[in-house]
N, CA, C and O atoms as CSV, one atom per row, in Angstrom:
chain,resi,resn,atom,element,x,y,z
A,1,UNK,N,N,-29.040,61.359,55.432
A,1,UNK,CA,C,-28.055,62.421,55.397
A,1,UNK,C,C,-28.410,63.569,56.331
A,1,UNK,O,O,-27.661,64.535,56.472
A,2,UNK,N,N,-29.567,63.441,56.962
A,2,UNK,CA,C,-30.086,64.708,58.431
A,2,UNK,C,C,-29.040,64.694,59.196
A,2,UNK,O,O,-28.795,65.768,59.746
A,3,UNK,N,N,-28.146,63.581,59.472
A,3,UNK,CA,C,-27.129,63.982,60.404
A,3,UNK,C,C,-25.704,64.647,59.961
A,3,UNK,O,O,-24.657,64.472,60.585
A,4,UNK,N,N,-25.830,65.394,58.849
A,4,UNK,CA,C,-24.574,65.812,58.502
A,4,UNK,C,C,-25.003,66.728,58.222
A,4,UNK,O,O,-25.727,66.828,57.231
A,5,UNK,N,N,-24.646,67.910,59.152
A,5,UNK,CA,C,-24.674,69.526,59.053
A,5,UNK,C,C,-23.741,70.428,59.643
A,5,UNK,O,O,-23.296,70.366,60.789
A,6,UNK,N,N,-23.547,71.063,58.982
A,6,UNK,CA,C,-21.971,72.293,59.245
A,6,UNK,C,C,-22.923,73.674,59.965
A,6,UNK,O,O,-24.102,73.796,59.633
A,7,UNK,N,N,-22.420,74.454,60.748
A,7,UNK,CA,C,-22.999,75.161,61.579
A,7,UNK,C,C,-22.374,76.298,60.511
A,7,UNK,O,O,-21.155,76.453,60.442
A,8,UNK,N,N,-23.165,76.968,59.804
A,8,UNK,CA,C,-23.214,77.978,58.830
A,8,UNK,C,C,-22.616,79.145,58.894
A,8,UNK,O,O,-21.965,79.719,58.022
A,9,UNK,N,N,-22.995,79.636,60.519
A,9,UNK,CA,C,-21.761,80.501,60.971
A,9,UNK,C,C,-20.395,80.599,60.970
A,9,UNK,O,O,-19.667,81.584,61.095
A,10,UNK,N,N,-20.004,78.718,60.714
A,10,UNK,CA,C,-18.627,78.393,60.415
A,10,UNK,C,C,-17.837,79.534,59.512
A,10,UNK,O,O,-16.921,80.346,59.643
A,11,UNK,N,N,-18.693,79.115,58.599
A,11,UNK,CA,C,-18.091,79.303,56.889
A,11,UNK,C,C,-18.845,80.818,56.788
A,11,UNK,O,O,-19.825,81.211,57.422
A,12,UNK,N,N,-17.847,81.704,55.519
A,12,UNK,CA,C,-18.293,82.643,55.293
A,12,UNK,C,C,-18.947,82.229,54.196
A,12,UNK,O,O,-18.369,81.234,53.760
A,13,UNK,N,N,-20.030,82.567,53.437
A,13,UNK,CA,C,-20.624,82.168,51.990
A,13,UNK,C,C,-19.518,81.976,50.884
A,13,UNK,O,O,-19.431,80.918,50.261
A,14,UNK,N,N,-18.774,82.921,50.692
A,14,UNK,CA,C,-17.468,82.537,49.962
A,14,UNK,C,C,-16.435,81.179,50.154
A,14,UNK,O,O,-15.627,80.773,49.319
A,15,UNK,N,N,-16.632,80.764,51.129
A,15,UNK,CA,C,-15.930,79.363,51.505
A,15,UNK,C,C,-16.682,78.408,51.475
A,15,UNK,O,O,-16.113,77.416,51.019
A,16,UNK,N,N,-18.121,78.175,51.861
A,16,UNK,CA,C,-19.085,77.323,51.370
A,16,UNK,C,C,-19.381,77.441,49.954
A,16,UNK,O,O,-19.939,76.427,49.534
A,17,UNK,N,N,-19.187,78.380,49.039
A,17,UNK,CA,C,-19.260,78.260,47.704
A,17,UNK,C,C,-18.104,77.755,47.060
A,17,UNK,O,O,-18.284,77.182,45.985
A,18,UNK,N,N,-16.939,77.855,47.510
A,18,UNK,CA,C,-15.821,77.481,47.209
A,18,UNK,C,C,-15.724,76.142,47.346
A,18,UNK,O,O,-15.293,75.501,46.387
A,19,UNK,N,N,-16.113,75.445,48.588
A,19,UNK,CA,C,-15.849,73.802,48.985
A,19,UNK,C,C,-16.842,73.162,47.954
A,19,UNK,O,O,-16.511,72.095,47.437
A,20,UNK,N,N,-18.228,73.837,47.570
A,20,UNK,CA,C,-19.216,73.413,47.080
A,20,UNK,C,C,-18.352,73.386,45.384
A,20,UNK,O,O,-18.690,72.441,44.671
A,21,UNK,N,N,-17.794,73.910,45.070
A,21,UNK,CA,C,-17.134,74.099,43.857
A,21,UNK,C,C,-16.159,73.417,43.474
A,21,UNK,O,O,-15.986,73.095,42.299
A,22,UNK,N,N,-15.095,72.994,44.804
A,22,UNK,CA,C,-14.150,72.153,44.384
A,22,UNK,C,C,-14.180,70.619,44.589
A,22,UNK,O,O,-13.338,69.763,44.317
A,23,UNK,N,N,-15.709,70.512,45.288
A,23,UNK,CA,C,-16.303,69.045,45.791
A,23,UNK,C,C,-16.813,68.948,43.900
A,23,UNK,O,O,-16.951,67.814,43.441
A,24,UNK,N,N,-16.953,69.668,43.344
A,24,UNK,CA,C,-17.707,69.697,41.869
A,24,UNK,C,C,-16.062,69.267,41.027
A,24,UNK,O,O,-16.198,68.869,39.870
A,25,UNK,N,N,-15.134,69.314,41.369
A,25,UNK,CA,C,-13.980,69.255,40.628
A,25,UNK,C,C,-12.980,70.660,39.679
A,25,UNK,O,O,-12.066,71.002,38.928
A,26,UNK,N,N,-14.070,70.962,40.486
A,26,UNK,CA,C,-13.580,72.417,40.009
A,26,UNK,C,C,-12.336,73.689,41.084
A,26,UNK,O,O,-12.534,74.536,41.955
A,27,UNK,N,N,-11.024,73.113,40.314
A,27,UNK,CA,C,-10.344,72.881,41.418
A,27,UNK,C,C,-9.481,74.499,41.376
A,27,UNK,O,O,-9.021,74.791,40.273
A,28,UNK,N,N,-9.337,75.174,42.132
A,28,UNK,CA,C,-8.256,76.480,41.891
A,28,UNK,C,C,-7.203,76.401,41.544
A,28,UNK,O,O,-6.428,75.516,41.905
A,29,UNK,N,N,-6.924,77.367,40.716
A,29,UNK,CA,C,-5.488,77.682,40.181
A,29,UNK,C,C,-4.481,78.035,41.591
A,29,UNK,O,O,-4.950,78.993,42.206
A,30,UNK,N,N,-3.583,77.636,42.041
A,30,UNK,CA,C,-2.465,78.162,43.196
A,30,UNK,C,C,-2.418,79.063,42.979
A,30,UNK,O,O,-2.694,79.569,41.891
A,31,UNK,N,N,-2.061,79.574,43.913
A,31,UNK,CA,C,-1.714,80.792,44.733
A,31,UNK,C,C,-3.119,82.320,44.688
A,31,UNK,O,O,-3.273,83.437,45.183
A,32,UNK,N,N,-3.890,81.299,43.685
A,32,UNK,CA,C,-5.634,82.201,43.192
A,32,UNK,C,C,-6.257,82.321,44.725
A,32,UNK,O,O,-6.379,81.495,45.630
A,33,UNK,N,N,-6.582,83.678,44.608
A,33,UNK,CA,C,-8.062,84.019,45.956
A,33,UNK,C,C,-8.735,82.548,46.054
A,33,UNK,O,O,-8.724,81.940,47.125
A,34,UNK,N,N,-9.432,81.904,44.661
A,34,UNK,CA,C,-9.894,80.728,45.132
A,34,UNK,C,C,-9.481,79.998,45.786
A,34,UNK,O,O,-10.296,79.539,46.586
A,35,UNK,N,N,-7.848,79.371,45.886
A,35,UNK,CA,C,-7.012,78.652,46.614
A,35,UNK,C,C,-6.733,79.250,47.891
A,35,UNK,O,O,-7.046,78.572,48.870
A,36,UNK,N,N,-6.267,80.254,48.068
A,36,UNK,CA,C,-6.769,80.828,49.572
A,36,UNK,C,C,-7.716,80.628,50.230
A,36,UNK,O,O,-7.538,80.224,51.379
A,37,UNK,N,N,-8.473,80.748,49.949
A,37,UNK,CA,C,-10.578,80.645,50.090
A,37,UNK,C,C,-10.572,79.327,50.479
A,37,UNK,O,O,-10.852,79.213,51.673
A,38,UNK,N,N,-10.366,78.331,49.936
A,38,UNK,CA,C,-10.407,76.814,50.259
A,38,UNK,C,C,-9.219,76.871,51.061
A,38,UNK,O,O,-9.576,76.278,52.079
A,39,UNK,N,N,-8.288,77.143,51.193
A,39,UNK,CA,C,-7.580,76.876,52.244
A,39,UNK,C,C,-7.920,77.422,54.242
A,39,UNK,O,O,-7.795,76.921,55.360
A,40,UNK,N,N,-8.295,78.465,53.734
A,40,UNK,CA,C,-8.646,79.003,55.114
A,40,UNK,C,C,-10.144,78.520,55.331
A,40,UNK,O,O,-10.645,79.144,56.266
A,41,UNK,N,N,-11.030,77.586,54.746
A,41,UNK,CA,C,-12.174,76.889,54.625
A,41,UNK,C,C,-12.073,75.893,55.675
A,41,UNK,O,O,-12.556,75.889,56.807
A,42,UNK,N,N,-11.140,74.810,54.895
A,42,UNK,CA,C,-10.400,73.548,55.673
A,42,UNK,C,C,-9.879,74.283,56.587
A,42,UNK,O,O,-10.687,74.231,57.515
A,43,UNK,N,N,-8.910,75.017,56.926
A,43,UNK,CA,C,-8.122,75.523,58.093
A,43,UNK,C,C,-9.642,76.019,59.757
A,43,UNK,O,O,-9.640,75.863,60.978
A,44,UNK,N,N,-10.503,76.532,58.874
A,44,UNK,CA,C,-12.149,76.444,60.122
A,44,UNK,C,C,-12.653,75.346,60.367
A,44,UNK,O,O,-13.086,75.018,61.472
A,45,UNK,N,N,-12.652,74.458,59.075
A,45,UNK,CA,C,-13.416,73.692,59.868
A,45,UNK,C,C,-12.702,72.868,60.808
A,45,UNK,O,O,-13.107,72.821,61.970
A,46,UNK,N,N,-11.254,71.931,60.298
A,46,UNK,CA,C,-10.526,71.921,60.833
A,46,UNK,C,C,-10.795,72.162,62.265
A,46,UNK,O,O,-11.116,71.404,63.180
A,47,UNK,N,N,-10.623,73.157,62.213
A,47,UNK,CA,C,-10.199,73.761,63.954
A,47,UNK,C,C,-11.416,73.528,65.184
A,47,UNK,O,O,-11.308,73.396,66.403
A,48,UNK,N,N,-12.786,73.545,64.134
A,48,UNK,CA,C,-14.062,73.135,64.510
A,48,UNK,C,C,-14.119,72.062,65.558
A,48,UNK,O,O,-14.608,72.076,66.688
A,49,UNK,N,N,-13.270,70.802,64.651
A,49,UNK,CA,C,-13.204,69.524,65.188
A,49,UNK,C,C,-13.288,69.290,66.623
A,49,UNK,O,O,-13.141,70.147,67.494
A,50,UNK,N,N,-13.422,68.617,66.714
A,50,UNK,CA,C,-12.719,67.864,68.736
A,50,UNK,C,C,-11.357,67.518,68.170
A,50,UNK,O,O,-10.756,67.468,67.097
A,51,UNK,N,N,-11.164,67.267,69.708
A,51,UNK,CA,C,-9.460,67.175,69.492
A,51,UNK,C,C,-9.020,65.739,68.790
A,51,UNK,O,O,-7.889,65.491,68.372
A,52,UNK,N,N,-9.938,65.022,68.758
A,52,UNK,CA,C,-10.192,62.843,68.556
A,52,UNK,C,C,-9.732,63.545,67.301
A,52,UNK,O,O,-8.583,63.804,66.943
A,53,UNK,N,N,-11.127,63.847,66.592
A,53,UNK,CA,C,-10.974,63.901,65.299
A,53,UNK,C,C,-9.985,65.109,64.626
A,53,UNK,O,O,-10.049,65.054,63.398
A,54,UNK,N,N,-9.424,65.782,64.933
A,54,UNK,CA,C,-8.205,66.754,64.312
A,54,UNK,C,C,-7.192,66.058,64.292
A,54,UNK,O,O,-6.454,66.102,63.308
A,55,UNK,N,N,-6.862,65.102,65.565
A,55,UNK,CA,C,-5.644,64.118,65.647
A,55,UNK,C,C,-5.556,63.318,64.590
A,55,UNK,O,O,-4.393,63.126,64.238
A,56,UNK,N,N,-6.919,62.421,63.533
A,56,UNK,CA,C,-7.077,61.740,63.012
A,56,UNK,C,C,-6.818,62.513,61.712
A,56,UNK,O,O,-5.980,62.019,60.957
A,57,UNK,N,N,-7.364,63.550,61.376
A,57,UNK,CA,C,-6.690,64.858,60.715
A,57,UNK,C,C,-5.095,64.621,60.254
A,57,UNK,O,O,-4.672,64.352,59.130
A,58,UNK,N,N,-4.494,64.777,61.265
A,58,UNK,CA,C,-3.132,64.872,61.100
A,58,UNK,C,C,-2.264,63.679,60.978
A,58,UNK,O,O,-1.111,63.739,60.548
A,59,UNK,N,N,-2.943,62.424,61.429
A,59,UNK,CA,C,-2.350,61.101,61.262
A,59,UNK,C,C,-2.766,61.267,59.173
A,59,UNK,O,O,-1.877,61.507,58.356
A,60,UNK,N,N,-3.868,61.116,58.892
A,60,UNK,CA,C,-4.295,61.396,57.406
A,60,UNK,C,C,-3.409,61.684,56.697
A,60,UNK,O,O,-3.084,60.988,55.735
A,61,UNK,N,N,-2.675,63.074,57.116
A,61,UNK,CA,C,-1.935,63.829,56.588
A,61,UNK,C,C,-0.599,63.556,56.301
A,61,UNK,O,O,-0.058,64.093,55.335
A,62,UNK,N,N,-0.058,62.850,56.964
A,62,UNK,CA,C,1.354,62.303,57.450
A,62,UNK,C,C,1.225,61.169,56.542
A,62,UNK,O,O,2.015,61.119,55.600
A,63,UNK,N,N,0.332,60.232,56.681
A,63,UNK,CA,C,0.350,59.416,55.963
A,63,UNK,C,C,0.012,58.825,54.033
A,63,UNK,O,O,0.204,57.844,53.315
A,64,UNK,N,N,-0.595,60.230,53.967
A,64,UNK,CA,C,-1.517,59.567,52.517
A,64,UNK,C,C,-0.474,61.127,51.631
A,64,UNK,O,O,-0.389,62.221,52.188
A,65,UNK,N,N,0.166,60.831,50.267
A,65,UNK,CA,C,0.451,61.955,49.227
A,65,UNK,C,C,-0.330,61.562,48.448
A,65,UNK,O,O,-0.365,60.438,47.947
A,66,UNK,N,N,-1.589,63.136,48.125
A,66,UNK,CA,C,-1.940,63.017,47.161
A,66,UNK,C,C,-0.839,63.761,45.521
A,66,UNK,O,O,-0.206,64.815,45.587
A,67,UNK,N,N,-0.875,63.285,44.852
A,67,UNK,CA,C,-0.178,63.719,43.414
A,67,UNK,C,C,-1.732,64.357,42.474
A,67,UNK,O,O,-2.657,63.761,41.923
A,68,UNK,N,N,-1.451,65.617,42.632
A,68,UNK,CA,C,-2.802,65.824,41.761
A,68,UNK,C,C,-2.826,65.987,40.090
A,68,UNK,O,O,-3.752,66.235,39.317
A,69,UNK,N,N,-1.525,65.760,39.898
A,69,UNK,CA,C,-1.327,65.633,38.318
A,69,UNK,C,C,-2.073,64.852,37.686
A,69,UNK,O,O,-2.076,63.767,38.267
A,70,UNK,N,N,-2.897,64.843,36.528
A,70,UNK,CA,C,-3.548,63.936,36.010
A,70,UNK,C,C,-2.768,62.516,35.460
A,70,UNK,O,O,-1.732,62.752,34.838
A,71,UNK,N,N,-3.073,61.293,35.585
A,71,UNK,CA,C,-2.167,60.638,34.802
A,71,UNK,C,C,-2.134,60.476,33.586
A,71,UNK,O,O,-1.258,59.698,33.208
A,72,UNK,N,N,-3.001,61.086,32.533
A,72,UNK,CA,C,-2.883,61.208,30.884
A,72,UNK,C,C,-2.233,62.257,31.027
A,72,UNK,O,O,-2.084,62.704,29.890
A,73,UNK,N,N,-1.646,63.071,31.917
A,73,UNK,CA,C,-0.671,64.420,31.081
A,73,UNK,C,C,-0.899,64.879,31.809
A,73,UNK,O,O,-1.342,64.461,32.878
A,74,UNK,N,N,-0.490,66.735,31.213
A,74,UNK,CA,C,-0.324,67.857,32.163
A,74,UNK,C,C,-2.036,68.477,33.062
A,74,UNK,O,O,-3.122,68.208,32.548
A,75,UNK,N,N,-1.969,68.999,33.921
A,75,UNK,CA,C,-3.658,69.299,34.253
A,75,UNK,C,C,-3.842,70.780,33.225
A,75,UNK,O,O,-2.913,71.565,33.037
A,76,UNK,N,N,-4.810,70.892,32.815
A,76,UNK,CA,C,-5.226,72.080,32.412
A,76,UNK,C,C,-5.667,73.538,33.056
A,76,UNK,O,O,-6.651,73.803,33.747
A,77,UNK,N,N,-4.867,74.176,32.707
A,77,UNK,CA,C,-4.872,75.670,33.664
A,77,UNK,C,C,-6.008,76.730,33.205
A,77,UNK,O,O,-6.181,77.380,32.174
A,78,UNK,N,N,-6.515,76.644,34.098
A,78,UNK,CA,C,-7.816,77.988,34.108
A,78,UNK,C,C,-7.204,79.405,34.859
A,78,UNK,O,O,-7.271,79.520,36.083
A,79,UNK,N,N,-6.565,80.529,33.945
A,79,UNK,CA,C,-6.332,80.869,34.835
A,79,UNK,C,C,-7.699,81.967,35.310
A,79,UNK,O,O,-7.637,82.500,36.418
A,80,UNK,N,N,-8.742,82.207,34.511
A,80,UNK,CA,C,-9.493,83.080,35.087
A,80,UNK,C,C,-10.639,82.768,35.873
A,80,UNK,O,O,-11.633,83.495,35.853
A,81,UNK,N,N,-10.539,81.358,36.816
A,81,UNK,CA,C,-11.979,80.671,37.232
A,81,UNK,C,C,-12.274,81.679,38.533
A,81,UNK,O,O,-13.402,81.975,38.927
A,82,UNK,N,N,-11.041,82.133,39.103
A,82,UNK,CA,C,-11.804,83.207,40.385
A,82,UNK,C,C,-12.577,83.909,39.522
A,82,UNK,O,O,-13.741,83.951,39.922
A,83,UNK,N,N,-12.391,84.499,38.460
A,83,UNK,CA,C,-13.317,86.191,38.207
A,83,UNK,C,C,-14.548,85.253,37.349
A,83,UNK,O,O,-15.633,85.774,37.092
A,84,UNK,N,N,-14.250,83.899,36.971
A,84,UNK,CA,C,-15.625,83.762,36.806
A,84,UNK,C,C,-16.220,83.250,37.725
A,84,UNK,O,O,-17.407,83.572,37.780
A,85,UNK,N,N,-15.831,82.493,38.570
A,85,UNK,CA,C,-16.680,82.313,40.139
A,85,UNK,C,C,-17.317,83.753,40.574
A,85,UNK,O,O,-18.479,83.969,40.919
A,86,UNK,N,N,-16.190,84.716,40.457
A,86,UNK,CA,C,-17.016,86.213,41.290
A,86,UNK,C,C,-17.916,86.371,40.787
A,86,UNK,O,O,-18.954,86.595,41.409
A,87,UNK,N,N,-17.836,86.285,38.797
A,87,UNK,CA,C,-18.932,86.901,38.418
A,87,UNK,C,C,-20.231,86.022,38.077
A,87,UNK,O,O,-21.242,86.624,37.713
A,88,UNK,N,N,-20.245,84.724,38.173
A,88,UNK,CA,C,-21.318,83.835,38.181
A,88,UNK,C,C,-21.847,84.037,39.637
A,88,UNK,O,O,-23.078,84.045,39.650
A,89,UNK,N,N,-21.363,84.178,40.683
A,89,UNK,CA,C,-21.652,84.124,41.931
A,89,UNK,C,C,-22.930,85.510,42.090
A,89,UNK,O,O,-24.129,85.467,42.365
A,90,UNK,N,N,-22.214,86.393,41.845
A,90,UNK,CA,C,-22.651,88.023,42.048
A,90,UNK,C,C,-24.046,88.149,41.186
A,90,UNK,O,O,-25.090,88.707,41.523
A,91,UNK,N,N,-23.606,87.173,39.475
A,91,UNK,CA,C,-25.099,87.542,39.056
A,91,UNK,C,C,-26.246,87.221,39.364
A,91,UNK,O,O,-27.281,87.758,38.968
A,92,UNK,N,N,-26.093,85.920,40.419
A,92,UNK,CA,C,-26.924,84.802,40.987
A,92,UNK,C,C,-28.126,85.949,42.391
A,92,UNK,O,O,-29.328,86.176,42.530
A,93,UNK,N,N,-26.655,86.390,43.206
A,93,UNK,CA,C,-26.988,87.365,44.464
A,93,UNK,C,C,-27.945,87.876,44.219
A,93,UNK,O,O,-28.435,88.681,45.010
């Protein structure tokens, strides 16, 4: 795994804690700072890419719907996981 490294400067710590969080399943509520945060995450690295791989990006995209609804039922709403991300984060700092 030595060959898989993100250039740190990429990401602000808040977006590497965020990807690190929702790679955990721990997913944001819409339209939440967290969901912003991961969006403008992907939107850097994204842009990072070469042009090969962004193209492959967007073929992905076009092609695959994810449905993130659970299939036993409705998903369960957190709505306060930003302020506990802030505040688990901050007590850590």
């Amino acid at each position: 795994m030595e060959n898989y490294r993100v250039n740190s400067k990429l990401l602000a710590s808040d977006g590497i804690v965020t990807l690190l969080l929702s790679s955990m399943e721990l997913r944001p509520e819409k339209n939440s700072e967290m969901d912003q945060t991961l969006k403008n995450a992907f939107i850097m690295l994204e842009n990072s890419l070469s042009e090969e791989h962004r193209a492959e990006i967007l073929k992905a995209k076009e092609r695959f719907f994810i449905d993130s609804d659970p299939w036993w039922g409705r998903r369960t709403v957190t709505p306060d996981i930003d302020t506990i991300k802030k505040r688990s984060w901050t007590k850590r700092s």
